[in-house]
Backbone as a chain_set.jsonl record, in Angstrom:
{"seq": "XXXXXXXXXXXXXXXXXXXXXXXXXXXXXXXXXXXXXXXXXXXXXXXXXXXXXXXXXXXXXXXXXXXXXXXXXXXXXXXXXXXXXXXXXXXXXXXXXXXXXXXXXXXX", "coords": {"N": [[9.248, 16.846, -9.214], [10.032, 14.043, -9.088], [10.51, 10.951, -7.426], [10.784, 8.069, -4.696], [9.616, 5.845, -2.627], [10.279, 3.463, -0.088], [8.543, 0.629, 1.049], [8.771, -1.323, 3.786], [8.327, -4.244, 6.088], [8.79, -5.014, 9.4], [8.094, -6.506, 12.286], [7.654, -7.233, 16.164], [7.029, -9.522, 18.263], [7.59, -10.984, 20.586], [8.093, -13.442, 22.481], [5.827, -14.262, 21.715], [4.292, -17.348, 19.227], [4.268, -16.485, 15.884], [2.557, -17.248, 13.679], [2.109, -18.156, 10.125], [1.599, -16.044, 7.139], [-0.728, -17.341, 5.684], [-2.57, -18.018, 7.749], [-5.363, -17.027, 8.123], [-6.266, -15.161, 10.366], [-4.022, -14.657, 11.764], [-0.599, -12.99, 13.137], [1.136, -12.204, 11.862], [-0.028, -11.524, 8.934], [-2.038, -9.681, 9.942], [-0.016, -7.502, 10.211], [0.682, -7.224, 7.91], [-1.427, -6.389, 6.343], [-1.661, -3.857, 8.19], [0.162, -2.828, 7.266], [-0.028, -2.223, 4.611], [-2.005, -0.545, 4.615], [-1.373, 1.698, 5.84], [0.233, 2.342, 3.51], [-2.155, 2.923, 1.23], [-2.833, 5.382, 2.716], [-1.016, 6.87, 2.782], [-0.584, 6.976, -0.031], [-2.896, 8.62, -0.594], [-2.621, 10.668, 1.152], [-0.557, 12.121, -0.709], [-1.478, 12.808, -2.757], [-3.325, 14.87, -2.185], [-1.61, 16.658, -1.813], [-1.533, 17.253, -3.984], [0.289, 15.777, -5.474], [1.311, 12.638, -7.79], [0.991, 9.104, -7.5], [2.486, 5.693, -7.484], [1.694, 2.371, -6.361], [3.678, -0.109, -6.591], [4.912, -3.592, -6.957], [6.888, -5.168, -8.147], [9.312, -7.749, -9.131], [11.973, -7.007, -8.446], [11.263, -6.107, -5.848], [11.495, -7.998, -3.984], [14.059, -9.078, -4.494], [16.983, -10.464, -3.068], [19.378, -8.822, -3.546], [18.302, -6.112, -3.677], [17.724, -6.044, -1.281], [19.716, -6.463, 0.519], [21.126, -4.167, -0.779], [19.463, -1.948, 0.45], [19.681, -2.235, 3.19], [17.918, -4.398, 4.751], [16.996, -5.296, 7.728], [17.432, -8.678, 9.694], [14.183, -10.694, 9.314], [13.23, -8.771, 7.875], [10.826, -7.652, 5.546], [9.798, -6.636, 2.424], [6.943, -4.436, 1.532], [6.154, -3.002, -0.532], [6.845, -0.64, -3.161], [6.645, 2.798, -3.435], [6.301, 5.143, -6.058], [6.608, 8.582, -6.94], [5.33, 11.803, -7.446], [5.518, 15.171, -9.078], [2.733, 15.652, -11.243], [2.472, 15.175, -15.163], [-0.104, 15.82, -16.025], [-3.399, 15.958, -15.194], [-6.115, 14.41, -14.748], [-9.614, 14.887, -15.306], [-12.434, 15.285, -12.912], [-14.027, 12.287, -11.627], [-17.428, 11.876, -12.832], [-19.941, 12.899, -10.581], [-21.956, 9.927, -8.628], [-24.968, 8.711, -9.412], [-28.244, 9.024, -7.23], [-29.236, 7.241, -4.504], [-32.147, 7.081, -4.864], [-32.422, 7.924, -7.589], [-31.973, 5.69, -9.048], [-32.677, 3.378, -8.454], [-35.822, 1.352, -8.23], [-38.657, 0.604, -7.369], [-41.007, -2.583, -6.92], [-44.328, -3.165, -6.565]], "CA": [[9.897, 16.296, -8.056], [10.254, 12.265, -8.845], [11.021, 10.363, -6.314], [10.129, 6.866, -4.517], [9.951, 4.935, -1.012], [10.42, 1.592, -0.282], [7.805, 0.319, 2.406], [8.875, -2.69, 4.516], [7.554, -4.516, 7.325], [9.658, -5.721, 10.49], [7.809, -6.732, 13.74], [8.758, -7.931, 17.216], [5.875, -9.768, 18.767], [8.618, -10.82, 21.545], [8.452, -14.355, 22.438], [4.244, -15.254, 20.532], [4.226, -17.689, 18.279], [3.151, -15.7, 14.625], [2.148, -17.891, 12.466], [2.752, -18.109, 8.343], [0.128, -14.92, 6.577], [-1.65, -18.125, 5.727], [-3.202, -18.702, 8.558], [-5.71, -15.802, 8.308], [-5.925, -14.634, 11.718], [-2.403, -15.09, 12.086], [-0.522, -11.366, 13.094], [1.985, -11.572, 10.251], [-0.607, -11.219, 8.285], [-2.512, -8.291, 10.551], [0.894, -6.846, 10.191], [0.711, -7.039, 6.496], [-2.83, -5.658, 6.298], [-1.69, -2.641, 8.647], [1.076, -1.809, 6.327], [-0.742, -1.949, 3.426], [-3.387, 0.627, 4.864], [-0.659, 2.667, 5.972], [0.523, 2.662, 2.378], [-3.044, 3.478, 1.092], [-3.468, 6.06, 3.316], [0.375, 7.69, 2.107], [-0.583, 7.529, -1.535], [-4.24, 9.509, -0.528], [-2.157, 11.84, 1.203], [0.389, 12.628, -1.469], [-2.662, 12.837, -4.146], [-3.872, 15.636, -1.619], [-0.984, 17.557, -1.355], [-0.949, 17.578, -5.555], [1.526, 14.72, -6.257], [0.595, 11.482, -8.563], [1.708, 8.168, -7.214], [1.943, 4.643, -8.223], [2.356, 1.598, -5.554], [4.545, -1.237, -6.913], [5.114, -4.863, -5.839], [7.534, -5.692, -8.878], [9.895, -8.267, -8.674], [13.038, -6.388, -7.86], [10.801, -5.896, -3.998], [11.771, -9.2, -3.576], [15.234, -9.605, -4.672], [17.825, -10.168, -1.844], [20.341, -7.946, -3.484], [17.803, -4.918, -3.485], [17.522, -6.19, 0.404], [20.683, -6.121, 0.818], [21.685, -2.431, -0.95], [18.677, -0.604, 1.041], [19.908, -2.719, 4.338], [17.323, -4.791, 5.667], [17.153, -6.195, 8.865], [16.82, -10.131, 9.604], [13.149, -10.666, 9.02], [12.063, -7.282, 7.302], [10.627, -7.824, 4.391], [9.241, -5.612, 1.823], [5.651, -4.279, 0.846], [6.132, -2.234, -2.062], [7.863, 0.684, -3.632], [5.382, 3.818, -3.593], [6.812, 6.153, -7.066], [5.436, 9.66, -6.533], [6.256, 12.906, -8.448], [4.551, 16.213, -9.745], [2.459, 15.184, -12.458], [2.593, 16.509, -16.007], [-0.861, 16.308, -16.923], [-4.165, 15.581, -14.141], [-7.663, 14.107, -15.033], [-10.597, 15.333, -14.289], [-12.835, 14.341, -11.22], [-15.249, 11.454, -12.536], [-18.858, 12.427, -12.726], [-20.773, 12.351, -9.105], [-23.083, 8.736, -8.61], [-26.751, 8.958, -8.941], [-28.641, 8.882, -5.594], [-29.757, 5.704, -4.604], [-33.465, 7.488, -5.306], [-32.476, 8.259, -8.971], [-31.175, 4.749, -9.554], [-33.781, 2.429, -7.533], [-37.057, 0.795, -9.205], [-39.623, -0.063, -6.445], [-41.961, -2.805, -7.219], [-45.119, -3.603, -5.565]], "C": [[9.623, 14.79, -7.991], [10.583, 12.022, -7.298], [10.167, 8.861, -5.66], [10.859, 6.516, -2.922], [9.889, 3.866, -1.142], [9.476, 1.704, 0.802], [8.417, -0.827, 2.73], [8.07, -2.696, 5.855], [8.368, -5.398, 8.603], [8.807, -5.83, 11.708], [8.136, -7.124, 14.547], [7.51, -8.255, 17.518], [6.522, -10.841, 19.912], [8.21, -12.38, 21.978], [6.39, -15.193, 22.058], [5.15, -15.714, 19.486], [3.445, -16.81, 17.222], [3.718, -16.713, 13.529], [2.199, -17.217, 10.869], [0.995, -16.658, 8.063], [-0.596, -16.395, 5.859], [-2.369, -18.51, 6.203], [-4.078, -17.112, 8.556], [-5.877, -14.782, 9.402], [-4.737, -14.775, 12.466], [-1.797, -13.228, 12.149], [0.651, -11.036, 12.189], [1.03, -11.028, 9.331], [-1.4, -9.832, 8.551], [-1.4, -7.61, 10.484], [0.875, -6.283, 8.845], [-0.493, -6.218, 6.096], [-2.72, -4.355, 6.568], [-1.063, -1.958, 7.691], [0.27, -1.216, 5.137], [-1.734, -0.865, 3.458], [-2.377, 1.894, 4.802], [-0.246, 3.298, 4.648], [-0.596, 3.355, 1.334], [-3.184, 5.088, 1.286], [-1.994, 7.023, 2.813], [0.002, 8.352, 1.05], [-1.973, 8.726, -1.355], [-3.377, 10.918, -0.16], [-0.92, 12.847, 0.092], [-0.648, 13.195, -2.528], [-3.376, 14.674, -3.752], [-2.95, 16.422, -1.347], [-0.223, 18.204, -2.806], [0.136, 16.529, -6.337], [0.927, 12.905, -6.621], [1.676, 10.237, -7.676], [1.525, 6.709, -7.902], [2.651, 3.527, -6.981], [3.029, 0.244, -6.383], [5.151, -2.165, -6.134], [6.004, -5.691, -6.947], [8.815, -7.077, -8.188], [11.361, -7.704, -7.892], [12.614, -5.923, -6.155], [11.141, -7.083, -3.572], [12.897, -9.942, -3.61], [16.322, -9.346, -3.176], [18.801, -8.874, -1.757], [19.899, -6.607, -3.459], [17.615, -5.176, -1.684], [18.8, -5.565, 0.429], [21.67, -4.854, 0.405], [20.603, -1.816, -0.205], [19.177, -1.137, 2.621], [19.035, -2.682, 5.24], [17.632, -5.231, 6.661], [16.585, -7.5, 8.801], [15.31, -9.38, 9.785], [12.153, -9.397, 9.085], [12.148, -7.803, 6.204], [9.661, -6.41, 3.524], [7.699, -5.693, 1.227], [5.574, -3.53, 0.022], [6.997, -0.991, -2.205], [6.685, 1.898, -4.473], [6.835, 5.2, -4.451], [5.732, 7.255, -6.677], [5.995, 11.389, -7.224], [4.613, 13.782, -8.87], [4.028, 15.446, -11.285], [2.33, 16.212, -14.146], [1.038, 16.734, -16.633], [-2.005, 15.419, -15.422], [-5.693, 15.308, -15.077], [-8.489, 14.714, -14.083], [-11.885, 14.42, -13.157], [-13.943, 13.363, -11.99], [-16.646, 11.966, -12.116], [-19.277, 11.805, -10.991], [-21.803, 11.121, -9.736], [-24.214, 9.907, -8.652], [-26.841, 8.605, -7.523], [-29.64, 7.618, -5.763], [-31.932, 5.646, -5.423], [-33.424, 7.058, -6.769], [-32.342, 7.176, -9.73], [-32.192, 3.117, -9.498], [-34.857, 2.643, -8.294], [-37.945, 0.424, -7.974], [-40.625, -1.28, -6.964], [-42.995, -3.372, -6.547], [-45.7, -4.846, -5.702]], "O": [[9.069, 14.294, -7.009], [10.822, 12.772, -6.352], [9.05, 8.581, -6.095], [11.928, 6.748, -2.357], [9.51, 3.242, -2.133], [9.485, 2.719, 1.498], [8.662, -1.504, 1.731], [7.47, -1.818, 6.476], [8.4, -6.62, 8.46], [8.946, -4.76, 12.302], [9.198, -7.703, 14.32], [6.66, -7.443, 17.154], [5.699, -11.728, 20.135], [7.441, -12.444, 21.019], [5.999, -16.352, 22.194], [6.136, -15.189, 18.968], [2.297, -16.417, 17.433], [4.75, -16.88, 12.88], [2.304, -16.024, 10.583], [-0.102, -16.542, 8.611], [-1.443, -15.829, 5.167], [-3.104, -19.337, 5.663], [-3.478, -16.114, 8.956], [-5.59, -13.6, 9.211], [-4.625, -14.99, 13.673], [-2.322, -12.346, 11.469], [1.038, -9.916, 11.854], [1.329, -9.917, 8.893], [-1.474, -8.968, 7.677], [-1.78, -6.499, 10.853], [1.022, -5.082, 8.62], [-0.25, -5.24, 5.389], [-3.254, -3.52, 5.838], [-1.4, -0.86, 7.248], [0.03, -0.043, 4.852], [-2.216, -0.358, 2.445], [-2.462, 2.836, 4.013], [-0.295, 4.52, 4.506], [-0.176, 4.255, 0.606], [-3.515, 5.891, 0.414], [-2.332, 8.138, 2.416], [0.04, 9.566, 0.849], [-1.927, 9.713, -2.09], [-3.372, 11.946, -0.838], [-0.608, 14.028, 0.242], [-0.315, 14.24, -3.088], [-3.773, 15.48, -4.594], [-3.298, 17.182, -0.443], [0.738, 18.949, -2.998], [0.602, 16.576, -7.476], [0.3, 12.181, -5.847], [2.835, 10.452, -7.319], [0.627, 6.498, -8.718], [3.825, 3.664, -6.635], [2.06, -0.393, -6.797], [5.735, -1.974, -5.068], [5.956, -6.912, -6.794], [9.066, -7.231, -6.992], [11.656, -8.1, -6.764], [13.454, -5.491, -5.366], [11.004, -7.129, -2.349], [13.034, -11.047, -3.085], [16.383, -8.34, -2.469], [19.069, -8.155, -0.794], [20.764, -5.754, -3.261], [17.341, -4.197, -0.99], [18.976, -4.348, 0.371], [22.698, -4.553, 1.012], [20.918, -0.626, -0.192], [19.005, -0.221, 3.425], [18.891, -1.862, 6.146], [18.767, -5.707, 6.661], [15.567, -7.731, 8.149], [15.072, -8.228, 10.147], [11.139, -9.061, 9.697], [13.154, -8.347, 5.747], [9.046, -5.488, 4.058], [7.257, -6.666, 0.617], [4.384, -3.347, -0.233], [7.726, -0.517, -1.334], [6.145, 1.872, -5.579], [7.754, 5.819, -3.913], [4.572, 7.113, -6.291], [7.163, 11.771, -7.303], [3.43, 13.453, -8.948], [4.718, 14.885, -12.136], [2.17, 17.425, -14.28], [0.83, 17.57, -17.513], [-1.539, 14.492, -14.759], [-6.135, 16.061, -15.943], [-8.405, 14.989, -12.886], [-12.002, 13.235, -12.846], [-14.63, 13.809, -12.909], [-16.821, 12.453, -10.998], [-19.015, 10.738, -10.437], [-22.328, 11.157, -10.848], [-24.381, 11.071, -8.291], [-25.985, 8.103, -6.795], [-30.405, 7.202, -6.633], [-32.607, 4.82, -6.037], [-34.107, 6.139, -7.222], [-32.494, 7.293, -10.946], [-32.287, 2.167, -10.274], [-35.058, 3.674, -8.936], [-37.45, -0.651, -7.637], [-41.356, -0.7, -7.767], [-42.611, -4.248, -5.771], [-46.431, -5.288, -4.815]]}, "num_chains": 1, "name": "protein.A"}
């Protein structure tokens, strides 16, 4: 079962100034941050329901004319394109850490 989403990001923050994601405490940027979790938190759940994903920020997320065939709205822009599909083959779980005990040197 292939398949893929587009994520974008559109806010209204209704007559605040929001400053450029350069300004780090700026809420374009807390906007950008949220998405991005949100997107995180997608691919965890797809992983958990058996399906492999991959997030992508290729250039075609940025082209107007892929704006303009999925039909953005003025100032939505895009945060990636999350691919996601039954996989044909799964790794296994990586070995458990040592405990900080097993790992740690004391010296007096």
């Amino acid at each position: 079962m292939p398949g893929w989403i587009v994520v974008t990001c559109k806010t209204d923050h209704g007559d605040k100034e929001v400053k450029s994601m350069d300004v780090p405490s700026s809420l374009a940027r807390e906007d950008y941050a949220a998405c991005c979790c949100a997107v995180q938190n997608l691919c965890l759940s797809l992983h958990n329901a058996g399906l492999g994903s991959k997030w992508g920020t290729g250039g075609v997320n940025f082209d107007s004319n892929f704006h303009d065939i999925l039909g953005f709205e003025e100032g939505e822009y895009c945060i990636g394109t999350i691919w996601f599909g039954t996989p044909t083959k799964t790794s296994e779980a990586p070995p458990k850490k040592r405990s900080v005990e097993n790992v740690m040197v004391r010296h007096d």
